[in-house]
N, C-alpha and C positions, 0 to 999 in steps of 0.2 A: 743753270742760271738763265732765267729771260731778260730781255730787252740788251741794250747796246752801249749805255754809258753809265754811268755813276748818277745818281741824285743832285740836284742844288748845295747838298749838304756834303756832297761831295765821298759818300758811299753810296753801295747800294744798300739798299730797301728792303727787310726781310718779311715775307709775308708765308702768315699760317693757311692754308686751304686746310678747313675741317668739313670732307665732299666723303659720302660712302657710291658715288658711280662714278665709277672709272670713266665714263662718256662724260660725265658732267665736269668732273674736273680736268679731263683734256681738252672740254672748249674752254675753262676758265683760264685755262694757261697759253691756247691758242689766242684768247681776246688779250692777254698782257702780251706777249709775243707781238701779233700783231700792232699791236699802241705802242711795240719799239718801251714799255716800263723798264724802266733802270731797278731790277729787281730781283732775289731769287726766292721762288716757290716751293717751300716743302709742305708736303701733304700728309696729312692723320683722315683714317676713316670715321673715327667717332669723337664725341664727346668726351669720353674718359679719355682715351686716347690724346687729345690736345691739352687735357689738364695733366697730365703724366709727362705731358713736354718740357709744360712748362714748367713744371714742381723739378725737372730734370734741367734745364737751361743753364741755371747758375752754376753748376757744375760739370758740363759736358758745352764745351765748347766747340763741337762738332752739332748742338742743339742751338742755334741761333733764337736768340729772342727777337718775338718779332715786333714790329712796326703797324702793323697792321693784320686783323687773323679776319679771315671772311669763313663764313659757313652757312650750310644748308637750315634749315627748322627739320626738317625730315630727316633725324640723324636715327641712328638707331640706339635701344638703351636710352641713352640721354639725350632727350631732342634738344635743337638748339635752343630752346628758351632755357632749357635746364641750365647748359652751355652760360647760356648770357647771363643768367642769376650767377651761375659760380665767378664767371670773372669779373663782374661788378660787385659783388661782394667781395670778393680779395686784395686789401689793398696794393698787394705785390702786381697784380694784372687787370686794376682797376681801371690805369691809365692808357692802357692799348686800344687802341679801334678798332671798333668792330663793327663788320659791316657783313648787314643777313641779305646772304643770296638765295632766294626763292621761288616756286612757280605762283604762292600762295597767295592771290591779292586779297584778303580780306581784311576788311578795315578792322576786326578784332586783332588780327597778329599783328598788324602794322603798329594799332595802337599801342597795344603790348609790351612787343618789342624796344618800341623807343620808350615806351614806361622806365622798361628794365634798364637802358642805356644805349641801345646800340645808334651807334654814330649814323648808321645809314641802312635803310630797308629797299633792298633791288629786285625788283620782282623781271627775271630772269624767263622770258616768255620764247625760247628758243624754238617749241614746238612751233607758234605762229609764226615764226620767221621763217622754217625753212620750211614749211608745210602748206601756208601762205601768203607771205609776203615775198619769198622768192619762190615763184611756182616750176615746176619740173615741167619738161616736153611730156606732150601727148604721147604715151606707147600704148601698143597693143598687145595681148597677151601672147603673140605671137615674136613681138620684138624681144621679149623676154627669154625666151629659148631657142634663140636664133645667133648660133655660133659662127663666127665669119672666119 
């Protein structure tokens, strides 16, 4: 479980990560970690995979329904617009939010996207953060194989 207390609502907050890189979804869990979310994150690789949760949920009480399911558009099989057609079409998972985390700022998917329903489009630019907006020290190819 991330974050430290209970919601307003006075549980926590179950949220779907539907992430196929392991890198990308231990920053998404490290960004709610850090923001302290009253929350717990379980994670599916694909598309199918999230729609098999949830078609599983009402009957496996070890499968939390979620509150909120975030995913990638770069899913494999079924990209997430596939994703977001099936659970706006469903009226069992019509009302969950969902919210597309991406590197993809193009005003096509953005439009798309919110066409199909999704609550919110985050164009997740981690490469420019830590590549450059927090810039690394000067080394030389020498500091790199230089065993102290």
């Amino acid at each position: 479980m991330t974050g430290q207390s209970a919601t307003p609502y006075g549980r926590i907050a179950e949220v779907l990560l539907v992430e196929d890189s392991f890198g990308d979804a231990m920053l998404a869990e490290e960004a709610f970690t850090i923001a302290g979310s009253a929350m717990r994150l379980t994670r599916v690789v694909s598309g199918e995979e999230a729609l098999s949760w949830l078609a599983e949920s009402p009957k496996d009480p070890a499968r939390p329904w979620p509150d909120l399911i975030l995913f990638d558009l770069g899913l494999p099989r079924m990209d997430g617009k596939g994703l977001l057609k099936a659970l706006k079409s469903d009226p069992a998972t019509r009302a969950i939010s969902v919210v597309v985390l991406t590197g993809s700022d193009s005003e096509a998917d953005i439009s798309e996207c919110y066409q199909l329903g999704a609550d919110a489009y985050l164009v997740a630019a981690i490469d420019q953060h830590w590549l450059v907006g927090a810039p690394l020290p000067a080394r030389t190819p020498r500091d790199a194989h230089n065993v102290a």
